[in-house]
N, C-alpha and C positions, 0 to 999 in steps of 0.2 A: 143384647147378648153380653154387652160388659159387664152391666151392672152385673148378672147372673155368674161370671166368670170369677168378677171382684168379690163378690160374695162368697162364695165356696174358698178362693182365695184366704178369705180370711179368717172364715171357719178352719181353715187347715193351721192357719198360723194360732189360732187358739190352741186347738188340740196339742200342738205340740209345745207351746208355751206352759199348757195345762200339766203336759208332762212332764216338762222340765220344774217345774214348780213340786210334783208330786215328789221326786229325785230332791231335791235342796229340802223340803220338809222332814225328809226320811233322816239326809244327814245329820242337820239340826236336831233333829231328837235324838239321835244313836250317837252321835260326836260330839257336840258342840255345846259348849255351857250358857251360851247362851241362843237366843230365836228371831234373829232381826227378821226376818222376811215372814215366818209366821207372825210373830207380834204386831207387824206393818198393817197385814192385812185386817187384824183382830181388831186393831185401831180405828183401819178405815169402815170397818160394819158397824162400830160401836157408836162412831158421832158423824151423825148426818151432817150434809151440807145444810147450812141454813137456809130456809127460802129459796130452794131451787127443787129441792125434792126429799123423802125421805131419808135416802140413805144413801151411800157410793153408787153413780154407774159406772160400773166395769168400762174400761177401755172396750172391751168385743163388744158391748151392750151398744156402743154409740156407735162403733165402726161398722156394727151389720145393717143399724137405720141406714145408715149416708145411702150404700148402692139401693136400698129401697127406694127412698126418697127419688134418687137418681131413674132406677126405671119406672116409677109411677108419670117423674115429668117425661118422661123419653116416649114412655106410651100414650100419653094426655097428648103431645104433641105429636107423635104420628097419626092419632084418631081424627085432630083437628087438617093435619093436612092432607088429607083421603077425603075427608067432608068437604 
């Protein structure tokens, strides 16, 4: 039930991360002469990590594995101790 808990957890704090991002995008293009925070991210899609993967994983990409990871052992070891 954590894992499940942590999870939605942190689907929320994407959402609203997602939002907050959408808001600083809008500014930077209506205000602002220049685009740190769009240009950051232009960067990071543009040049992959080397030898670890193609391209950026997103922070929510790795934070939603972890509670997975976490209930698949939490289930594996309730199955084993009922057997």
């Amino acid at each position: 039930m954590v894992s499940v808990v942590w999870w939605f957890q942190l689907r929320s704090y994407r959402d609203l991360n997602t939002a907050k991002f959408v808001v600083i995008n809008k500014i930077e293009a209506d205000n602002l002469p220049i685009t740190p925070f769009s240009d950051e991210w232009a960067q990071l899609k543009k040049d992959p990590v080397p030898k670890l993967r193609d391209r950026y994983a997103e922070l929510g990409f790795v934070e939603r594995f972890v509670p997975i990871v976490f209930l698949l052992v939490n289930a594996a070891l309730a199955v084993s101790v009922w057997l």
